[in-house]
C-alpha positions in Angstrom: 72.2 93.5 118.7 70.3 96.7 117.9 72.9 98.6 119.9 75.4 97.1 117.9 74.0 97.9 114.7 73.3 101.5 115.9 77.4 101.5 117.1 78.4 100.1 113.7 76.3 103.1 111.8 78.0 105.6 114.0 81.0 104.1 112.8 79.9 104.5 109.2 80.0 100.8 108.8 77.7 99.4 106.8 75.3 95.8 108.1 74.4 93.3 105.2 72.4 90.3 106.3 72.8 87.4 104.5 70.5 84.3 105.4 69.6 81.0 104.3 65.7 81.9 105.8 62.8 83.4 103.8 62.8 86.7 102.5 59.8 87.6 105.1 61.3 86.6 107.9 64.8 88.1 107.1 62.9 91.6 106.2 61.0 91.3 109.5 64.2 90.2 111.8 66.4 93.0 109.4 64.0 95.9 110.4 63.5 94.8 114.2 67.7 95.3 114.5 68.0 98.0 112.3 69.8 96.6 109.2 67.1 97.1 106.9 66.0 100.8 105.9 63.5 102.3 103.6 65.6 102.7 101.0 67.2 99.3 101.1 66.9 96.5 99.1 66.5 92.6 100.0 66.9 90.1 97.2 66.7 86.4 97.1 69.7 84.4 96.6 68.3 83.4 93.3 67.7 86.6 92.0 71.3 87.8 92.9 72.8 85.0 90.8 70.8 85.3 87.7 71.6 89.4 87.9 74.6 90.8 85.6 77.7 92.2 87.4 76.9 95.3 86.2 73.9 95.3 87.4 74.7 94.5 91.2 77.1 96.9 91.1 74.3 99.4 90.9 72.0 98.5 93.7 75.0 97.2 96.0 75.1 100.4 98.5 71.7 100.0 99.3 72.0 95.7 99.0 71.2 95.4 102.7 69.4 91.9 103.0 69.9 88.6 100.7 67.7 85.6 101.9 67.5 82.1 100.8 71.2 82.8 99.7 73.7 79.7 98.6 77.4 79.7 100.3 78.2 81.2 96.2 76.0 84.2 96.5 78.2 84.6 99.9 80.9 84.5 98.2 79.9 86.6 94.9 78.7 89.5 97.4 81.8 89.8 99.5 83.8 89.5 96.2 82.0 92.3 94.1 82.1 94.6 97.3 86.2 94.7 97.4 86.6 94.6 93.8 84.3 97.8 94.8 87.3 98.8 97.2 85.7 98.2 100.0 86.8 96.7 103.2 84.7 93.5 103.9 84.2 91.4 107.1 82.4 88.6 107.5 80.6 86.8 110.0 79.5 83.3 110.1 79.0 79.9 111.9 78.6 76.7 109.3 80.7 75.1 107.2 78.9 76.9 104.4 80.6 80.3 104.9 84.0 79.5 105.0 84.3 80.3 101.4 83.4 83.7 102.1 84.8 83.8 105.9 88.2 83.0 103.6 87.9 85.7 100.7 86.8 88.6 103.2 89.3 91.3 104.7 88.5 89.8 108.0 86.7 86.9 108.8 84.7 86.5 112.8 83.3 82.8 113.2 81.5 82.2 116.4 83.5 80.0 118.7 80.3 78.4 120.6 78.1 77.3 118.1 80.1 77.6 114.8 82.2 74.6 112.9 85.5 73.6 113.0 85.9 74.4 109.6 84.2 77.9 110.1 86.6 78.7 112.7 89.9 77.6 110.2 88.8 79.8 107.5 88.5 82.7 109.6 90.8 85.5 111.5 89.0 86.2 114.3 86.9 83.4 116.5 84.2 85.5 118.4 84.4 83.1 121.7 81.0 84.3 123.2 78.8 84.2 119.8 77.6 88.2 120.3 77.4 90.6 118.1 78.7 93.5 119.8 81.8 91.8 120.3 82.1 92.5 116.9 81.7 95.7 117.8 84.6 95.6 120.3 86.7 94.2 118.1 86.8 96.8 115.5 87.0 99.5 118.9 90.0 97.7 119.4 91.4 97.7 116.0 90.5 101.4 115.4 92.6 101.8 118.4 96.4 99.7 118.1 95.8 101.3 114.4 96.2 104.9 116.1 98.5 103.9 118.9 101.2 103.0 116.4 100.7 106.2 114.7 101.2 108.3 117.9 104.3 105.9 118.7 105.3 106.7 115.3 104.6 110.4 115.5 106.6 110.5 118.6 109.4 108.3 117.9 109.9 110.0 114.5 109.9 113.5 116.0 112.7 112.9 118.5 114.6 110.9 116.6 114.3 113.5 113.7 115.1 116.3 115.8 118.6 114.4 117.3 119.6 113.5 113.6 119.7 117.3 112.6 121.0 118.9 115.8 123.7 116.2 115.9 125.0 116.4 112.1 124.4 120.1 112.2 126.2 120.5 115.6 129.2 118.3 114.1 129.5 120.3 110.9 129.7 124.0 112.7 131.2 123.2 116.0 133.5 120.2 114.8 131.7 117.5 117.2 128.8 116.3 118.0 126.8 118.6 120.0 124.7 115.2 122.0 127.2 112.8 123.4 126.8 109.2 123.4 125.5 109.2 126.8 123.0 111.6 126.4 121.5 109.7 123.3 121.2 106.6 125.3 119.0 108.7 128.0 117.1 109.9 125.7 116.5 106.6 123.6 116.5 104.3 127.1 114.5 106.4 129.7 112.3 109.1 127.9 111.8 107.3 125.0 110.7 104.2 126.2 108.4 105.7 129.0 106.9 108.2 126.5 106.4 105.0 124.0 105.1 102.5 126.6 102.1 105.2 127.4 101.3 105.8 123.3 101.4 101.9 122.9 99.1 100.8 125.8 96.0 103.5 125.4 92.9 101.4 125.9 89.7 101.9 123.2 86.9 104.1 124.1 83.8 105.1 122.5 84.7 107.8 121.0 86.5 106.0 117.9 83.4 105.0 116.3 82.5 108.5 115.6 84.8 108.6 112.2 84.1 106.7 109.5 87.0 104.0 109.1 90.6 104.6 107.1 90.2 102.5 104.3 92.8 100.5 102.5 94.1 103.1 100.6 94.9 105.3 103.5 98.8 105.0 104.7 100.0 104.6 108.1 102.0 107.8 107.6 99.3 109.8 106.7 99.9 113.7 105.3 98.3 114.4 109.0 101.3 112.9 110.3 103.7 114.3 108.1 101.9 117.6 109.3 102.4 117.1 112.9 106.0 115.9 112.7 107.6 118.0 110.7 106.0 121.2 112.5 107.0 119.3 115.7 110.6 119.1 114.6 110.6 123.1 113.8 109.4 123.8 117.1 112.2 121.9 118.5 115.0 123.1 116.1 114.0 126.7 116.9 114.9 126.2 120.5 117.4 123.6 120.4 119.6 126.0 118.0 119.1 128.6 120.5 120.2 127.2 123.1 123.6 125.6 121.1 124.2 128.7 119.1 122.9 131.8 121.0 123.1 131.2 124.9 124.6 134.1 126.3 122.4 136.3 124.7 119.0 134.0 125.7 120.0 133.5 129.4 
């Protein structure tokens, strides 16, 4: 677990612990993994309820442990941290959290030792109750998230680039400069090949060392926009060389 937690800082993610125990024993087991910090703050479940939004709002960044806490406090916490805009997932094993298993982003159950109803109210069912599967999972999310943008990227660039040589080609040479077959070679065989090795890149280690996207961060991103567009130039340079000015290239 303290590797985990370690992983999950390097990945800018932030560890709350939230426990039905005593506050001593949830400081003590919060420091010896890493959750707790100098600077953090652990409040009791009663103390938490009787506090003012406005209030909580204050000390939530640095809200790292909540003991003797009731499955409403759960549920208040994860609520005041997305109305805060940020992403929240949850982990939990009794019947108790599957108010807040429900409310989260993403909700992890445990599938060994946690309740039926634990596992219905949640999105993900961690089968071998460990922590830095947790930690695996969000390798792996971090990682289809950026393999459909490079598919994107890639599939956006060629097809960009085969739109304008095409309607440009038709309008100054009277047809269309890629026949039909030649679309379907490009679409079938390197498309799909090119595709197919974007789609299936496996997660490494490497893509916990950013913080995370964020909900407000679009799939095309201005990065992407960047890339493709300047992509598209390249190609238009050459390919309008090549249709317009070959005698004097080769």
């Amino acid at each position: 677990v303290i590797h985990a937690i370690n992983q999950c800082k390097t990945a800018q993610v932030i560890v709350r612990m939230v426990t039905g125990d005593y506050i001593n024993t949830a400081r003590a087991i919060a420091r010896q993994c890493g959750i707790l910090s100098d600077d953090g703050i652990a409040l009791m479940g009663e103390e938490f309820s009787s506090r003012s939004k406005v209030d909580l709002v204050e000390i939530l960044p640095r809200l790292q442990v909540m003991a003797r806490s009731s499955p409403r406090d759960k549920y208040r916490l994860v609520s005041l941290l997305m109305e805060a805009g940020e992403v929240v997932a949850v982990t939990g094993d009794g019947s108790n959290d599957s108010a807040a298993l429900k409310k989260a982003n993403i909700g992890l159950s445990m599938g060994l030792c946690g309740t039926e109803l634990a596992k219905m109210a949640s999105d993900i069912v961690i089968l071998d109750d460990n922590f830095n599967s947790i930690v695996s999972a969000l390798k792996w999310g971090r990682c289809i998230y950026d393999n459909v943008r490079g598919f994107l990227q890639f599939q956006l660039t060629v097809n960009f680039s085969a739109m304008i040589i095409a309607f440009v080609g038709s309008i100054a040479l009277k047809e269309s400069p890629l026949k039909t077959i030649q679309l379907l070679w490009v679409n079938l065989i390197m498309d799909s090949l090119g595709a197919l090795a974007l789609a299936t890149r496996s997660p490494t280690d490497a893509l916990l060392l950013r913080p995370p996207y964020g909900e407000s961060d679009g799939l095309i991103s201005n990065i992407l926009i960047r890339n493709i567009a300047g992509q598209v130039v390249y190609q238009m340079i050459f390919l309008f060389i090549i249709l317009f000015a070959p005698a004097k290239v080769f």
